[in-house]
SEKE-878582 format. One record per atom (N, C-alpha, C, O): z, y, x; atom name; residue in three letters. Coordinates in nm, 3 decimals. Each point is the difference from the previous one (the first is absolute). Example, Ala and Ser with C-alpha at 12.3 -4.5 7.8 and 13.67 -1.06 7.14 Angstrom:
! residues 2
+---------+---------+---------+----+-----+
!      up !   north !    east !  a !   r !
+---------+---------+---------+----+-----+
!   0.780 !  -0.569 !   1.319 !  N ! ALA !
!   0.000 !   0.119 !  -0.089 ! CA ! ALA !
!   0.000 !   0.120 !   0.090 !  C ! ALA !
!   0.066 !  -0.002 !   0.104 !  O ! ALA !
!  -0.138 !   0.107 !  -0.139 !  N ! SER !
!   0.006 !   0.119 !   0.082 ! CA ! SER !
!   0.073 !   0.109 !  -0.077 !  C ! SER !
!   0.017 !   0.111 !   0.051 !  O ! SER !
+---------+---------+---------+----+-----+
! end
This chain:
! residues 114
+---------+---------+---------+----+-----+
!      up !   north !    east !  a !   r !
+---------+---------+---------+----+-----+
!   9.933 !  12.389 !   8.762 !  N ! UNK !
!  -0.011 !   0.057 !   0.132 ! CA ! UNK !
!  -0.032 !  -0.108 !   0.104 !  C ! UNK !
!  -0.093 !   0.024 !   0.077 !  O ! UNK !
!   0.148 !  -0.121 !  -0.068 !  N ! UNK !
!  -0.045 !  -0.122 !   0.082 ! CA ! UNK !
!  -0.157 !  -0.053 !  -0.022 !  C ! UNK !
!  -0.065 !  -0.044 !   0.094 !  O ! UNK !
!   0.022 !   0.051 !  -0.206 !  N ! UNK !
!  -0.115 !  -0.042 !  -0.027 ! CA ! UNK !
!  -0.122 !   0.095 !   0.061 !  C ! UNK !
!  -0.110 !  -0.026 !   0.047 !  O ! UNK !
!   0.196 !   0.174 !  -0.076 !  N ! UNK !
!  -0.140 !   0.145 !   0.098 ! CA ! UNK !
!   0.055 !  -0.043 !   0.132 !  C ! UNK !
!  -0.094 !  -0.061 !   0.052 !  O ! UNK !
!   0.195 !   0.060 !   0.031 !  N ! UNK !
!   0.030 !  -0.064 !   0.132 ! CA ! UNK !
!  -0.121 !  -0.113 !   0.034 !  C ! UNK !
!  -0.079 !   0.008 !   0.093 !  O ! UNK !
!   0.087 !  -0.103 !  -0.182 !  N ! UNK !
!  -0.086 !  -0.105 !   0.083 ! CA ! UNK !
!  -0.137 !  -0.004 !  -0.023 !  C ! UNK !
!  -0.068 !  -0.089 !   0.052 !  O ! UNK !
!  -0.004 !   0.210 !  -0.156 !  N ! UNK !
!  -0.126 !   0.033 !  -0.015 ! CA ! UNK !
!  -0.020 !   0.077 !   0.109 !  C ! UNK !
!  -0.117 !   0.002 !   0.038 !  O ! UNK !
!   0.228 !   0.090 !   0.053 !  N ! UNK !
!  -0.055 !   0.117 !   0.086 ! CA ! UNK !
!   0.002 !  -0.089 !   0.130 !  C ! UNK !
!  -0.077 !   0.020 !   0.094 !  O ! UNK !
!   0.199 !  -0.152 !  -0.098 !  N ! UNK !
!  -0.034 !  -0.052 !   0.100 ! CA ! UNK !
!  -0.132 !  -0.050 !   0.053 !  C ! UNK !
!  -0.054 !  -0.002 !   0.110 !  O ! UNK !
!   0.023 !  -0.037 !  -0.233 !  N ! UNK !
!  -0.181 !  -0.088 !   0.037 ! CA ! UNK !
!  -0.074 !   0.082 !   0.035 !  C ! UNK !
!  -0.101 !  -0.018 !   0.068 !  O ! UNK !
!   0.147 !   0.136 !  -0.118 !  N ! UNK !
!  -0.111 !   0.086 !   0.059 ! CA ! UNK !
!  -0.116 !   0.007 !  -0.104 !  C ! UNK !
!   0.011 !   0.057 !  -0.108 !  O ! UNK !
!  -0.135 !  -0.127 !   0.154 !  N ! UNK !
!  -0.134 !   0.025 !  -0.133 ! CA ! UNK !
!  -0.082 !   0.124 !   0.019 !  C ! UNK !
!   0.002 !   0.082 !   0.091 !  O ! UNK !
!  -0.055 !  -0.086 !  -0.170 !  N ! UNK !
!  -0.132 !   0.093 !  -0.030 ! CA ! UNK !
!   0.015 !   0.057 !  -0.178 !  C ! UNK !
!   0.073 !  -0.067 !  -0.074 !  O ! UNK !
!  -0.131 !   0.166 !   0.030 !  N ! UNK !
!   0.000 !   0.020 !  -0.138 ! CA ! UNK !
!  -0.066 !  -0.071 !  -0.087 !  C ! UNK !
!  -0.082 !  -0.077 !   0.049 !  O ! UNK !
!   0.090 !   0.077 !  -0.151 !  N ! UNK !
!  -0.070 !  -0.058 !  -0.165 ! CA ! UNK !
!  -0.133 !   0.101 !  -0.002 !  C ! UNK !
!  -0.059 !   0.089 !   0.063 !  O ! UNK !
!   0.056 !  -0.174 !  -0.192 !  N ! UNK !
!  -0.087 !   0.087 !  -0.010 ! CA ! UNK !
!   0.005 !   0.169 !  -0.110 !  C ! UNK !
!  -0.090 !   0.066 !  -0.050 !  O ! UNK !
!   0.239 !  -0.049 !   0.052 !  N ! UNK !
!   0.037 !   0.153 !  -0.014 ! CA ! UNK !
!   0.011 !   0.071 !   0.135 !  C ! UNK !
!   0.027 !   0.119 !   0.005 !  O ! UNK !
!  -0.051 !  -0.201 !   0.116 !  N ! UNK !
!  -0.032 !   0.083 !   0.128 ! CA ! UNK !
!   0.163 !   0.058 !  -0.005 !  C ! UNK !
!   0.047 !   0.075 !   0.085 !  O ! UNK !
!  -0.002 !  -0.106 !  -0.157 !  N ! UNK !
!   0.174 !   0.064 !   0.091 ! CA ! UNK !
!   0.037 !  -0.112 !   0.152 !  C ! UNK !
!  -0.005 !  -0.122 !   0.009 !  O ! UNK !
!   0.032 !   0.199 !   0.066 !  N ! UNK !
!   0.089 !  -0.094 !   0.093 ! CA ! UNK !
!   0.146 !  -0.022 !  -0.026 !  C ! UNK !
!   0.065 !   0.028 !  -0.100 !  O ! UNK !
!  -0.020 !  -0.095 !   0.236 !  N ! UNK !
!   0.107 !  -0.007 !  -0.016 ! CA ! UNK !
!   0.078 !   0.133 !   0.029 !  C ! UNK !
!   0.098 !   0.030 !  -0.069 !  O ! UNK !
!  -0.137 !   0.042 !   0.164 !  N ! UNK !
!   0.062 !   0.140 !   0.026 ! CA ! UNK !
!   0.002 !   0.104 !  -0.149 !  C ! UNK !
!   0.103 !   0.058 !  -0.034 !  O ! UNK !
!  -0.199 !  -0.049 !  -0.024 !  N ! UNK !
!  -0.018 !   0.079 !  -0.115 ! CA ! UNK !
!   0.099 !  -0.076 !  -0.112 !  C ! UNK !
!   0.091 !   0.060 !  -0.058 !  O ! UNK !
!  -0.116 !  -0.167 !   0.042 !  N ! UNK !
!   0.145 !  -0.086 !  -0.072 ! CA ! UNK !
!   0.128 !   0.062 !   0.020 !  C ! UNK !
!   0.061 !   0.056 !  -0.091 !  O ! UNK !
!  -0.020 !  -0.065 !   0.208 !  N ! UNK !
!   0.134 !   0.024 !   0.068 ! CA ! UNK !
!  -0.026 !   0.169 !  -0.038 !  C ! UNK !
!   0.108 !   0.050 !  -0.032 !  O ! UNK !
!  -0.199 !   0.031 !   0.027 !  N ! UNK !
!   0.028 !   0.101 !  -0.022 ! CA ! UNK !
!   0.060 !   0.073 !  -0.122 !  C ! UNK !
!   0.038 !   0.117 !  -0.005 !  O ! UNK !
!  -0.038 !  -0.220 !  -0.100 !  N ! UNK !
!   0.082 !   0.051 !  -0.134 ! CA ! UNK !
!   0.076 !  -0.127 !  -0.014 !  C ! UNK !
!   0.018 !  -0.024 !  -0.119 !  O ! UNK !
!   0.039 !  -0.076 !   0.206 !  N ! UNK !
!   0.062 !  -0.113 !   0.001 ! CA ! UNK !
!   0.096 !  -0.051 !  -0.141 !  C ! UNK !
!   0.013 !  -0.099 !  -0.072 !  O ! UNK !
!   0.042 !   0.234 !   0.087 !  N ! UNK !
!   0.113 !  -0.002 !  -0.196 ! CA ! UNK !
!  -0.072 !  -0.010 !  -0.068 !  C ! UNK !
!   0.017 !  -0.098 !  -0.072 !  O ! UNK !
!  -0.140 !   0.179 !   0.043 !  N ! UNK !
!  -0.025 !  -0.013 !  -0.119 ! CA ! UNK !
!  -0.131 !  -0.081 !  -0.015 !  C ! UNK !
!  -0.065 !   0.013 !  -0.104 !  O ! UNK !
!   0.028 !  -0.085 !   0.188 !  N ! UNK !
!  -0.073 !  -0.133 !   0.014 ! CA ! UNK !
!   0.045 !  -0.130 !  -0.065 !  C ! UNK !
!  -0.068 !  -0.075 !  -0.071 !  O ! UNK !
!   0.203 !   0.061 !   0.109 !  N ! UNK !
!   0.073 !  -0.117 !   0.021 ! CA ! UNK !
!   0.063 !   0.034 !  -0.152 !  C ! UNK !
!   0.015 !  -0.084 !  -0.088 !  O ! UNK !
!   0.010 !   0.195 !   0.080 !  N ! UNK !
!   0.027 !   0.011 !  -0.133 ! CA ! UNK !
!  -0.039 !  -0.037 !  -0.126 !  C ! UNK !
!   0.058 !  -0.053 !  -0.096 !  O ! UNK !
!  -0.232 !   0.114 !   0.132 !  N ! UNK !
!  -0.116 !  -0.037 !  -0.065 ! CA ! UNK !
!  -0.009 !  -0.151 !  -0.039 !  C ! UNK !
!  -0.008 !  -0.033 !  -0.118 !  O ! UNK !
!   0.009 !  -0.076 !   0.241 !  N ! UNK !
!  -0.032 !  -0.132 !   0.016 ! CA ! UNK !
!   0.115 !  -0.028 !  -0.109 !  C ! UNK !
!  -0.029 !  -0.057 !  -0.105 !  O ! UNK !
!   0.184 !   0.105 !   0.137 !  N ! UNK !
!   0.135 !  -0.089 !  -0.080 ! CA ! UNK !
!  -0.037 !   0.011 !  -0.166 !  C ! UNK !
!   0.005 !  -0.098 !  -0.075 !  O ! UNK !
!  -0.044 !   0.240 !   0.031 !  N ! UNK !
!  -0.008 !   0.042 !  -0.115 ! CA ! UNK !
!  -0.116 !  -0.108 !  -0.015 !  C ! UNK !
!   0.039 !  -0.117 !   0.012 !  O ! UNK !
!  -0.171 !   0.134 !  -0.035 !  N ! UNK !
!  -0.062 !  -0.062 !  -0.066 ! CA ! UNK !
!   0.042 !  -0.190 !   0.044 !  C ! UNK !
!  -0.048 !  -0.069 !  -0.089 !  O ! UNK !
!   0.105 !  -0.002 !   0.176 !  N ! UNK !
!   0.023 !  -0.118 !  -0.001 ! CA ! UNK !
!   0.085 !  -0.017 !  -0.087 !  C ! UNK !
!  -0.013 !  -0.099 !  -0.072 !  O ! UNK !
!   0.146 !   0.200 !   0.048 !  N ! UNK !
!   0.119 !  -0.042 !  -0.072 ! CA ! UNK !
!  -0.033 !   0.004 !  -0.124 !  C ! UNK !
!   0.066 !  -0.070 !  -0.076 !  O ! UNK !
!  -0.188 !   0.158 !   0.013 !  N ! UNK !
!  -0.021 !   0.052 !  -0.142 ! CA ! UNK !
!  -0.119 !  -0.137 !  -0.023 !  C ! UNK !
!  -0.023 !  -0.017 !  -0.120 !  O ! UNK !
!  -0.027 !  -0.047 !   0.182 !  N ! UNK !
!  -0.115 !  -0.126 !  -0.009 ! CA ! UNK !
!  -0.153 !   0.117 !  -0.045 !  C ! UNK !
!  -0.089 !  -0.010 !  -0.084 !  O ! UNK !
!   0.116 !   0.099 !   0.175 !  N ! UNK !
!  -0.132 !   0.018 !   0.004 ! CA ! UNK !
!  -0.037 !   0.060 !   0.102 !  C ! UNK !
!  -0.024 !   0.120 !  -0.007 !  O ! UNK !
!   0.010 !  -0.191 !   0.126 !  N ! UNK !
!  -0.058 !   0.000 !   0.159 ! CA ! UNK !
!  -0.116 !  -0.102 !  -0.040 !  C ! UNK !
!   0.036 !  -0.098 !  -0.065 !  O ! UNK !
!  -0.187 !   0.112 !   0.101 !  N ! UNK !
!  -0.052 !  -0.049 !   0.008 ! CA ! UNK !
!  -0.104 !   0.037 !   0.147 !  C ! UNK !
!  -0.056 !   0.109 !   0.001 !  O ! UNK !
!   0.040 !  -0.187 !   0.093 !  N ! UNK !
!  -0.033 !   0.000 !   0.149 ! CA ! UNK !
!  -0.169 !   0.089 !  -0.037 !  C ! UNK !
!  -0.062 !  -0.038 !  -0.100 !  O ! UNK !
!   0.016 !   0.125 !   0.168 !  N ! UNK !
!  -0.090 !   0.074 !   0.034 ! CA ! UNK !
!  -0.116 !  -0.138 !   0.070 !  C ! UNK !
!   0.017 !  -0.110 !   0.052 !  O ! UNK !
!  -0.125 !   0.188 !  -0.087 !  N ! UNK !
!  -0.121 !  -0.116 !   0.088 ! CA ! UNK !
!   0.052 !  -0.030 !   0.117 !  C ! UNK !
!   0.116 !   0.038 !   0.017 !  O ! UNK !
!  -0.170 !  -0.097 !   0.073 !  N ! UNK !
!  -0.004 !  -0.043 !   0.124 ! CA ! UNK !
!  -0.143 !   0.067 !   0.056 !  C ! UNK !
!  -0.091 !   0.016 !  -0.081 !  O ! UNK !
!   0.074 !   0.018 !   0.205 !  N ! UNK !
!  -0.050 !   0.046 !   0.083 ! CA ! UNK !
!  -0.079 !  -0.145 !   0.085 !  C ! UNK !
!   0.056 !  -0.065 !   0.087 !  O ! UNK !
!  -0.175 !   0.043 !  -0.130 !  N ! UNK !
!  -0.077 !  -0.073 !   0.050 ! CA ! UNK !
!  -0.073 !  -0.028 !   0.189 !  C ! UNK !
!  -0.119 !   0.019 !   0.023 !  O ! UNK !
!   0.171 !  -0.042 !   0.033 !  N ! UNK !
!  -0.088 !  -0.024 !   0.132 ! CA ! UNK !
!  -0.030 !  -0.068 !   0.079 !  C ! UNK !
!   0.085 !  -0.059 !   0.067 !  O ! UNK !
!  -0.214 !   0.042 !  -0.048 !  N ! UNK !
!  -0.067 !  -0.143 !   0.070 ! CA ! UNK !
!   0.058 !   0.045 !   0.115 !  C ! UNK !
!   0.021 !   0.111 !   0.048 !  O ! UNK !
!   0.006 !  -0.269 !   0.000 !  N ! UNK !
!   0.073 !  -0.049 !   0.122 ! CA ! UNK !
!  -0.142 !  -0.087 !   0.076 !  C ! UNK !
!  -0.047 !  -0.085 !  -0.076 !  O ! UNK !
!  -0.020 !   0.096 !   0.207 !  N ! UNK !
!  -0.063 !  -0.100 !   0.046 ! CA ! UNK !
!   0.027 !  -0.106 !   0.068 !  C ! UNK !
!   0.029 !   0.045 !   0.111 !  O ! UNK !
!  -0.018 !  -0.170 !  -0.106 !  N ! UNK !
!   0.022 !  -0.123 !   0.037 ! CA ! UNK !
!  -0.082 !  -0.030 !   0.108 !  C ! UNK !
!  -0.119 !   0.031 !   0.014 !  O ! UNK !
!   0.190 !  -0.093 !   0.061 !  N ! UNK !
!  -0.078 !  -0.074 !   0.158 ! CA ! UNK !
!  -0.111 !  -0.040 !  -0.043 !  C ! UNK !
!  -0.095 !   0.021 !   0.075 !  O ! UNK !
!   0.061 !  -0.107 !  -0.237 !  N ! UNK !
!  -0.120 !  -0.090 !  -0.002 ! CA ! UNK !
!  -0.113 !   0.147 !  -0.097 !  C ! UNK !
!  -0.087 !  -0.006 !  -0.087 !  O ! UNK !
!   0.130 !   0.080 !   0.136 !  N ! UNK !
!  -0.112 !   0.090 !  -0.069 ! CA ! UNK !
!   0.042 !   0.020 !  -0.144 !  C ! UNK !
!   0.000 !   0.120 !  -0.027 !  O ! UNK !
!   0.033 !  -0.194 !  -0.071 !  N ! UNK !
!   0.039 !   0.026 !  -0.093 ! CA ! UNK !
!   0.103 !   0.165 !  -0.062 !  C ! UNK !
!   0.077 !   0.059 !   0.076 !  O ! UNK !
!  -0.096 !  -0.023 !  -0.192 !  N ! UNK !
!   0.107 !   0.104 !   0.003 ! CA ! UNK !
!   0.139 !  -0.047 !  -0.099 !  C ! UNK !
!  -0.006 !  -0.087 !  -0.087 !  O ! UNK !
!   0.089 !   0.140 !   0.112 !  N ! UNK !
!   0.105 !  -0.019 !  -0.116 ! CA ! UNK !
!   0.070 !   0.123 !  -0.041 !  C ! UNK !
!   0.022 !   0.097 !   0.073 !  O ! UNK !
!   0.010 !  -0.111 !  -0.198 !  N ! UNK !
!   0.039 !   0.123 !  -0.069 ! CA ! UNK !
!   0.184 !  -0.032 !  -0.005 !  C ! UNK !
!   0.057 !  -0.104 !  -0.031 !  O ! UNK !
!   0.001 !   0.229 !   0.071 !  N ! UNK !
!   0.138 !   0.034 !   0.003 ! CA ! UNK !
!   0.048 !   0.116 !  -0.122 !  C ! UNK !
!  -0.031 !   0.115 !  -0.031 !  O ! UNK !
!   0.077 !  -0.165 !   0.008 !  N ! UNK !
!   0.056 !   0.143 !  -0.144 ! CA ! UNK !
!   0.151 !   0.063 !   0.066 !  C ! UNK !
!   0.102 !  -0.061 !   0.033 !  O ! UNK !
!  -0.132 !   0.192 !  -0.029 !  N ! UNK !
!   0.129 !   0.019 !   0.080 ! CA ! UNK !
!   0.025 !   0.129 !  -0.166 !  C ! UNK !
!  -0.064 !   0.086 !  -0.060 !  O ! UNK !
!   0.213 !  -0.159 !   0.054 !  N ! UNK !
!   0.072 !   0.054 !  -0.067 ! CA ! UNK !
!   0.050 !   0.168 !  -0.014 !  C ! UNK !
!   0.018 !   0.053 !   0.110 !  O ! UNK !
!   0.000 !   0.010 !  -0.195 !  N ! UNK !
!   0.054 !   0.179 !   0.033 ! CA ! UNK !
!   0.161 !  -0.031 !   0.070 !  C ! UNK !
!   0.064 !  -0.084 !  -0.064 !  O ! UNK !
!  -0.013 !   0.127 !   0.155 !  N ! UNK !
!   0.176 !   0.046 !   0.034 ! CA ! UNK !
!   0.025 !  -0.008 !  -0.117 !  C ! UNK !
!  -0.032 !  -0.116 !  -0.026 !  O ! UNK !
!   0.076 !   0.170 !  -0.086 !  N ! UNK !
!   0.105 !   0.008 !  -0.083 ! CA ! UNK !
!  -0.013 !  -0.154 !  -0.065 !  C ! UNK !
!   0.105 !  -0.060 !  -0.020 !  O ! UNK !
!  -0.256 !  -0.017 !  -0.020 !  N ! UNK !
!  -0.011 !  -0.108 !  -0.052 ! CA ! UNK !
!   0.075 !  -0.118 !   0.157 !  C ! UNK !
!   0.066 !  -0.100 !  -0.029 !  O ! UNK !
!  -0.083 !   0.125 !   0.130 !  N ! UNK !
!   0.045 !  -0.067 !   0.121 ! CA ! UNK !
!   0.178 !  -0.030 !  -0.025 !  C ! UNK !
!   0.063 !  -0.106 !  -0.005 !  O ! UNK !
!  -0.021 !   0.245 !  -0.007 !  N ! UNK !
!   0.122 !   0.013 !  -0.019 ! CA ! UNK !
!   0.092 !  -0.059 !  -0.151 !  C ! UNK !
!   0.120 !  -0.023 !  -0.013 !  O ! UNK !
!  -0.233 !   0.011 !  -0.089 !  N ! UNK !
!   0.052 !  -0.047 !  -0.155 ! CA ! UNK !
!  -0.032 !  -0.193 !   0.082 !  C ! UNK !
!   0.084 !  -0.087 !  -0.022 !  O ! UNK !
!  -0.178 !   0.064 !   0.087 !  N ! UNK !
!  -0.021 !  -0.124 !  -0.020 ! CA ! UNK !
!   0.161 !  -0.023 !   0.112 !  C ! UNK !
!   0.100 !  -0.071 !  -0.015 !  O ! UNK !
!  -0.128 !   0.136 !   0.086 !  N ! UNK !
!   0.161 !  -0.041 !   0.119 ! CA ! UNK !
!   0.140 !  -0.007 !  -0.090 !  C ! UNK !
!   0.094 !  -0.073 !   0.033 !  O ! UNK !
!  -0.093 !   0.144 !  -0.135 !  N ! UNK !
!   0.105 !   0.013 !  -0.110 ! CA ! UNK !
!   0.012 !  -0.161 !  -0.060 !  C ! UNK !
!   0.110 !  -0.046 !  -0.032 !  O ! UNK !
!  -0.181 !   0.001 !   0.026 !  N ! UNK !
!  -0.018 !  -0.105 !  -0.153 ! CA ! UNK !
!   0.040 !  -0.137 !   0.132 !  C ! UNK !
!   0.084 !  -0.087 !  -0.018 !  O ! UNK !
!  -0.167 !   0.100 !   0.143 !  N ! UNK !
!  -0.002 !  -0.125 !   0.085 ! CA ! UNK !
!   0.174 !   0.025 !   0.026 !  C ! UNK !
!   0.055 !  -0.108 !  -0.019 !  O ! UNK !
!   0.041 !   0.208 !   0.054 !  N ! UNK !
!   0.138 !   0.033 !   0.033 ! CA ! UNK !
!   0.060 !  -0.068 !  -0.113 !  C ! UNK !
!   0.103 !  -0.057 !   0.038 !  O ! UNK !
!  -0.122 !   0.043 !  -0.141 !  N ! UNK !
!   0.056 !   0.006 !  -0.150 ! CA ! UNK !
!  -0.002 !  -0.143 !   0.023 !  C ! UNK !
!   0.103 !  -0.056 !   0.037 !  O ! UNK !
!  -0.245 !  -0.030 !  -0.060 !  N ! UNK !
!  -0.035 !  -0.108 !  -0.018 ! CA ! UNK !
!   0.009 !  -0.097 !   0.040 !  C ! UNK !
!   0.028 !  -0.100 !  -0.065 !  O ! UNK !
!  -0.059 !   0.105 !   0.223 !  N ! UNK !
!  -0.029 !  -0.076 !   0.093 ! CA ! UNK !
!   0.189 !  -0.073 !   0.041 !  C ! UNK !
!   0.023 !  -0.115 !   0.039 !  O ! UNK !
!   0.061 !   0.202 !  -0.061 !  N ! UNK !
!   0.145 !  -0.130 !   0.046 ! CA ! UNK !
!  -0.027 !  -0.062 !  -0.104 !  C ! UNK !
!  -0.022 !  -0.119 !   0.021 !  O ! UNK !
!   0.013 !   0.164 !  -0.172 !  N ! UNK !
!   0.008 !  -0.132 !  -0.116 ! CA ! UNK !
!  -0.084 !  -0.091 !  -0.024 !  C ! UNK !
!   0.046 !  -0.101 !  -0.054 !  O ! UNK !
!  -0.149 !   0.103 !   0.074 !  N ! UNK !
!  -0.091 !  -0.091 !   0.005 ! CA ! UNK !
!  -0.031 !  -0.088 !   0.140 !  C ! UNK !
!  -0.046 !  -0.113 !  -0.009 !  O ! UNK !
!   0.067 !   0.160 !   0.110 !  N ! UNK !
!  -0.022 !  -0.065 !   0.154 ! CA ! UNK !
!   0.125 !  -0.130 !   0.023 !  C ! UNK !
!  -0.009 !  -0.054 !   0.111 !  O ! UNK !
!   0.089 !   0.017 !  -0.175 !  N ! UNK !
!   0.096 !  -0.088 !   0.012 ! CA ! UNK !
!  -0.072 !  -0.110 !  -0.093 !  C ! UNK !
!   0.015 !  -0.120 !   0.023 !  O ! UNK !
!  -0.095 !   0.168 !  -0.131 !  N ! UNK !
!  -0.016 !  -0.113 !  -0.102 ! CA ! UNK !
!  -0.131 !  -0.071 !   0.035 !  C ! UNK !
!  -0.030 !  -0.096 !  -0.071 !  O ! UNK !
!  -0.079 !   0.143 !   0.204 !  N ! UNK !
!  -0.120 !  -0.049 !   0.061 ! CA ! UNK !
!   0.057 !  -0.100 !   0.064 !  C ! UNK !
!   0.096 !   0.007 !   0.077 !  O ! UNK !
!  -0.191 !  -0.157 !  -0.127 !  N ! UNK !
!  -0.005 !  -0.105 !   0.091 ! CA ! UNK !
!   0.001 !   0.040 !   0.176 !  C ! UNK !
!  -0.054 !   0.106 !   0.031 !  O ! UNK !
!   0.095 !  -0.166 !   0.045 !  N ! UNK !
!  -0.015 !   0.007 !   0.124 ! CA ! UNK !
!  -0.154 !  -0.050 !   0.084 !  C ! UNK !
!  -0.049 !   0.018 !   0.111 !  O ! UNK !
!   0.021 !  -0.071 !  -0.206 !  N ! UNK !
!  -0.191 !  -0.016 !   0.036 ! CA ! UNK !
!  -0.060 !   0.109 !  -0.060 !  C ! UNK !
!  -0.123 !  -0.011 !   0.006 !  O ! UNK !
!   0.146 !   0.077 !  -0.042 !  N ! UNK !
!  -0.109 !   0.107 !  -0.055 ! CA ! UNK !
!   0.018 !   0.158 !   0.070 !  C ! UNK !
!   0.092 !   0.081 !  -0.008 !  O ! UNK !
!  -0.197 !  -0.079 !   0.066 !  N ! UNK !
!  -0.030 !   0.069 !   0.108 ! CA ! UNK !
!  -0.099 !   0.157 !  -0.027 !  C ! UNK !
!  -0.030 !   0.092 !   0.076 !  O ! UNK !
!   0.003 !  -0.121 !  -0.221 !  N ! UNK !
!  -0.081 !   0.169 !  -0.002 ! CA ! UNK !
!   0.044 !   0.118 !  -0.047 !  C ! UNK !
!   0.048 !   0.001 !  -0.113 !  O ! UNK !
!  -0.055 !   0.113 !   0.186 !  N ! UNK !
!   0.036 !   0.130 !  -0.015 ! CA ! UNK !
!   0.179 !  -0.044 !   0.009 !  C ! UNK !
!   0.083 !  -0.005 !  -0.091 !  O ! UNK !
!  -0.069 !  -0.023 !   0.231 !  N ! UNK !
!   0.211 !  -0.027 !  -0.003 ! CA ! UNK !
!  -0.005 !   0.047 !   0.069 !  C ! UNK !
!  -0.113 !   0.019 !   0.045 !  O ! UNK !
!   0.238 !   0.048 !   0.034 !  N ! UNK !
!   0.034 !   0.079 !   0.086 ! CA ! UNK !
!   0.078 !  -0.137 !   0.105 !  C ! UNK !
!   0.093 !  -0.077 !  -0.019 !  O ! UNK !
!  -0.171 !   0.096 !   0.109 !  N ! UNK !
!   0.044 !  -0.074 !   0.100 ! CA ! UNK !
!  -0.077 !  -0.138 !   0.013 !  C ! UNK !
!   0.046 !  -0.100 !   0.054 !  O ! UNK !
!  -0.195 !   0.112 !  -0.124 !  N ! UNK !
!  -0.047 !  -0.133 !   0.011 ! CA ! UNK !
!  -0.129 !   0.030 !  -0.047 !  C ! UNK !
!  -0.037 !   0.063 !  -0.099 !  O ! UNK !
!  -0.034 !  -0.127 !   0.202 !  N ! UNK !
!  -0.142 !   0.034 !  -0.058 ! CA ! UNK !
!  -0.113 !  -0.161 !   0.010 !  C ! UNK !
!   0.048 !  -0.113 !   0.005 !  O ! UNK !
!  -0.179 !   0.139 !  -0.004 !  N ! UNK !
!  -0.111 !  -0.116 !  -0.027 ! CA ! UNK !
!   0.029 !  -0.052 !   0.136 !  C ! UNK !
!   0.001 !  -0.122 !  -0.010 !  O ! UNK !
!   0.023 !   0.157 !   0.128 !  N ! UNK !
!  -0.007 !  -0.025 !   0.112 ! CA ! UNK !
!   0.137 !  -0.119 !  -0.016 !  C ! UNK !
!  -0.026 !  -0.118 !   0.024 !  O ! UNK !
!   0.140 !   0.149 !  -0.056 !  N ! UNK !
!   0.136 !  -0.078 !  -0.018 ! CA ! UNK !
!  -0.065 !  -0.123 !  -0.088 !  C ! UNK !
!   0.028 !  -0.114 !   0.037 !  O ! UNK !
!  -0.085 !   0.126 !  -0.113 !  N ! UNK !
!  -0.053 !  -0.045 !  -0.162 ! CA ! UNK !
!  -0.085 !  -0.164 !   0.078 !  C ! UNK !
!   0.005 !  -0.117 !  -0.038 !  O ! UNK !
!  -0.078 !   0.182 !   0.155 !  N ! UNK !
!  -0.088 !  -0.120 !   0.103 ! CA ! UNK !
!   0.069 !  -0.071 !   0.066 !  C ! UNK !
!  -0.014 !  -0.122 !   0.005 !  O ! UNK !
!   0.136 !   0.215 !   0.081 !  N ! UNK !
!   0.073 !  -0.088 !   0.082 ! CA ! UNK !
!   0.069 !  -0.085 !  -0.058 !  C ! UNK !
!   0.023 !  -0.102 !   0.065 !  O ! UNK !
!   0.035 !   0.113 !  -0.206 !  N ! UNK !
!   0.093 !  -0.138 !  -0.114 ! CA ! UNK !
!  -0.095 !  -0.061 !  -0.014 !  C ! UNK !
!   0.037 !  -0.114 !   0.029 !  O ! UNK !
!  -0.156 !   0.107 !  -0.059 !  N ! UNK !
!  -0.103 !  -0.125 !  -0.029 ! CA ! UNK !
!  -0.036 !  -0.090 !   0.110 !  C ! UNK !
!  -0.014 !  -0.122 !  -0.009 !  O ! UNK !
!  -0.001 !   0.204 !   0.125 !  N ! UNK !
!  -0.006 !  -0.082 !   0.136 ! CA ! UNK !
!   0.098 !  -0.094 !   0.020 !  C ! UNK !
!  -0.021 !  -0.119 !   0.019 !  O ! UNK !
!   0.128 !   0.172 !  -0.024 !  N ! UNK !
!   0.141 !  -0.048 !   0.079 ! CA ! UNK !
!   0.002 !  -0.124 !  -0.147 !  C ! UNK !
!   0.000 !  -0.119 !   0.032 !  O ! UNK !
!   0.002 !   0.141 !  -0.128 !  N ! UNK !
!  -0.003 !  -0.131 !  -0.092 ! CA ! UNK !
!  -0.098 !  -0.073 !  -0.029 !  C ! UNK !
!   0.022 !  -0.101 !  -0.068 !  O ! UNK !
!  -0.169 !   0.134 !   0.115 !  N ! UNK !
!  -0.117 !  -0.082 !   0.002 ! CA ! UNK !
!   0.014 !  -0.094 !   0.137 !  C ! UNK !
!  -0.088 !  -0.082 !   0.029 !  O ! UNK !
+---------+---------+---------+----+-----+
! end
């Protein structure tokens, strides 16, 4: 339940099963149900991703894969699970994909020690 909480918080757009988040929430039990059963049984396997070019200031395009809600909500499951046991055992220089630290932090330690 914390994990559909902080998928509805973000808010988002649909996958590419075109469910939203409102239509999610509309059978919420037996969604979440859905997600526990096949994770607990080891056979959840994440749906495509939903492809869409993003355009960039320099003209260039970039492609975003936006995930389905229920795959949003299985990946929020695993980061809840994961993320206290493993986040204590990361060096304190290593800076990618952490919560609370990003490339920008990653420049200012090289400065301040260069």
């Amino acid at each position: 339940m914390v994990a559909w909480e902080s998928v509805k918080a973000n808010k988002g757009s649909s996958g590419i099963d075109e469910e939203s988040i409102r239509d999610f929430e509309a059978n919420l039990k037996g969604n979440l149900y859905k997600i526990w059963n096949r994770m607990s049984s080891g056979t959840y396997f994440p749906p495509p991703v939903m492809a869409v070019e993003i355009p960039k200031n320099d003209g260039r395009i970039r492609l975003l894969g936006i995930p389905t809600v229920s795959d949003r909500v299985a990946q929020a499951v695993i980061k809840l699970h994961l993320e206290p046991i493993v986040e204590p055992k990361f060096h304190d220089d290593s800076y990618g994909y952490r919560p609370g630290k990003s490339a920008l932090d990653a420049v200012g330690v090289a400065r301040k020690r260069c």
